[in-house]
C-alpha positions in Angstrom: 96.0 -30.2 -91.6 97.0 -26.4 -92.2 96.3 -25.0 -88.3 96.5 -21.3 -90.3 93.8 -22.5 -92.8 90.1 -21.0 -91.9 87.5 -23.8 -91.1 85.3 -25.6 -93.7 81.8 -24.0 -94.6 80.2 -26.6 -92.1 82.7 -25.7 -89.3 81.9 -22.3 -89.6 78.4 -23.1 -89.1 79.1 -25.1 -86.4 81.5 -22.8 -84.7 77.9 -20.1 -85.2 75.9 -22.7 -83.8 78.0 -23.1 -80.9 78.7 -19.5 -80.3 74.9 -18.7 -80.3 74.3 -21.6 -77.6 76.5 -20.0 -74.9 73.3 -16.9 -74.6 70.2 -18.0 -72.9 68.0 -15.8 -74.5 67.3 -13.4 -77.9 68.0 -10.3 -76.5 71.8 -11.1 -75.6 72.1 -13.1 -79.1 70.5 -9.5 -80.5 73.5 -7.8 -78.9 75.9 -10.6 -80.4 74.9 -9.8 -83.8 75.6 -6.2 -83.6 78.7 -6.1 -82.0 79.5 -8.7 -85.1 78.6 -6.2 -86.9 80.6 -4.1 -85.8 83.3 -6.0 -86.5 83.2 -6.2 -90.2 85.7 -4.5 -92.1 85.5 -1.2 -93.4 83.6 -0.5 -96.6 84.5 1.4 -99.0 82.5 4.2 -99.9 82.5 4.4 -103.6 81.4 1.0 -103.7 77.9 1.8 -102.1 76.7 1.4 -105.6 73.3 0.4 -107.2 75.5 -2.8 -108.9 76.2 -4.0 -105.4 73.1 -3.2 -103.7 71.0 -6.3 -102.5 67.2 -5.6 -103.2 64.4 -7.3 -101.4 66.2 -6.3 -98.2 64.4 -3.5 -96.5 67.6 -1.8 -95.0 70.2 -0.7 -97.3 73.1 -3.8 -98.1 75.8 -4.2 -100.7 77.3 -7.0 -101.7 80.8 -7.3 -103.5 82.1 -10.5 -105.0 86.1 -10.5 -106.3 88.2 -13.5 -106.9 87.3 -16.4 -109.1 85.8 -19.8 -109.0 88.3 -21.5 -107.0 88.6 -18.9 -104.7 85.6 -16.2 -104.0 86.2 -13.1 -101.6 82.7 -11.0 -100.6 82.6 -7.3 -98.7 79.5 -6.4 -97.6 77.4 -3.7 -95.4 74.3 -2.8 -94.1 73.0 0.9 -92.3 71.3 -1.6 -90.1 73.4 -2.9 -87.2 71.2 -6.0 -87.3 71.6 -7.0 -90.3 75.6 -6.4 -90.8 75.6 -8.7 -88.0 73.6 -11.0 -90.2 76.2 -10.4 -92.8 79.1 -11.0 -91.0 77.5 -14.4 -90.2 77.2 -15.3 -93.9 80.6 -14.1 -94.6 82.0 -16.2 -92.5 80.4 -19.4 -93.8 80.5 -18.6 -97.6 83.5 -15.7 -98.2 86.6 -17.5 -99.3 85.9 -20.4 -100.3 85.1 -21.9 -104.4 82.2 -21.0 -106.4 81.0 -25.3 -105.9 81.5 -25.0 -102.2 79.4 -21.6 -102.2 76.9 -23.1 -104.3 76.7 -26.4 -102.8 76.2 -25.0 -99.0 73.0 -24.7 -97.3 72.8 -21.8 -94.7 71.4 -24.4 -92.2 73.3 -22.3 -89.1 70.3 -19.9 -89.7 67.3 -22.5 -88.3 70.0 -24.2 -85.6 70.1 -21.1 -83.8 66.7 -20.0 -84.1 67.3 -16.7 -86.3 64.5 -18.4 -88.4 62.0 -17.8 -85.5 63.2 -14.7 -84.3 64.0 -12.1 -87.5 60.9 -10.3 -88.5 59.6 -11.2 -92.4 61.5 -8.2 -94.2 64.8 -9.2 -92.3 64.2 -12.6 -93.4 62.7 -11.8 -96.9 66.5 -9.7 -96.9 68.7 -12.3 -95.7 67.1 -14.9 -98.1 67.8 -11.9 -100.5 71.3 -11.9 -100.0 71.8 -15.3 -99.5 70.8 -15.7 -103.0 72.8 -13.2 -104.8 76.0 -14.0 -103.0 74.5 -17.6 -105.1 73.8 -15.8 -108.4 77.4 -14.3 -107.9 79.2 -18.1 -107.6 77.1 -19.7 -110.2 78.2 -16.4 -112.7 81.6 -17.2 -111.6 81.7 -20.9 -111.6 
């Protein structure tokens, strides 16, 4: 096995699963999130368009696909640090990888580490959002 190679979809989520288990309570996995955030790589501005924008999601987030079905690269960004720590969650388990494996993986990391409890409804209703264009982007490519 490739050491250099990035983990499967279901590593990743395990690797988020674990992660999450080291804090004891919400407020510390809150401050997780946004320092992930954080991290994401820069966005470019001129992007920050109405194409990219994910709607149903109460904050502002873009969403932009390149590469094709074997290989599918996403960039995206929030104005809420919550949320692009939400979104550097997903990327991890769905950017680079194929259009099958996108489509074919269930974000199941989301209700193993209790985000399902603990987002309100619009930051669910805007993850489920973005879940399913980062989807409707695979399928289109696949």
């Amino acid at each position: 096995m490739n050491i250099s190679a990035s983990p499967s979809a279901e590593q990743a989520q395990q690797d988020i699963v674990d992660e999450f288990a080291f804090f004891g309570d919400w407020t510390d996995r809150y401050q997780y999130l946004i320092d992930l955030g954080k991290q994401l790589p820069a966005f470019p501005e001129d992007l920050k368009t109405e194409d990219f924008r994910v709607h149903g999601c109460q904050s502002m987030v873009w969403l932009v696909p390149s590469g094709d079905a074997t290989r599918m690269h996403f960039q995206a960004i929030s104005d809420s640090a919550i949320v692009s720590g939400l979104i550097a969650l997903v990327l991890r388990v769905y950017s680079d990888r194929s259009a099958k494996d996108i489509l074919a993986t269930q974000p199941r990391f989301i209700e193993a580490i209790g985000l399902a409890k603990h987002l309100s409804p619009t930051r669910s209703n805007g993850l489920a959002a973005m879940l399913a264009k980062l989807k409707a982007y695979a399928a289109a490519a696949g």
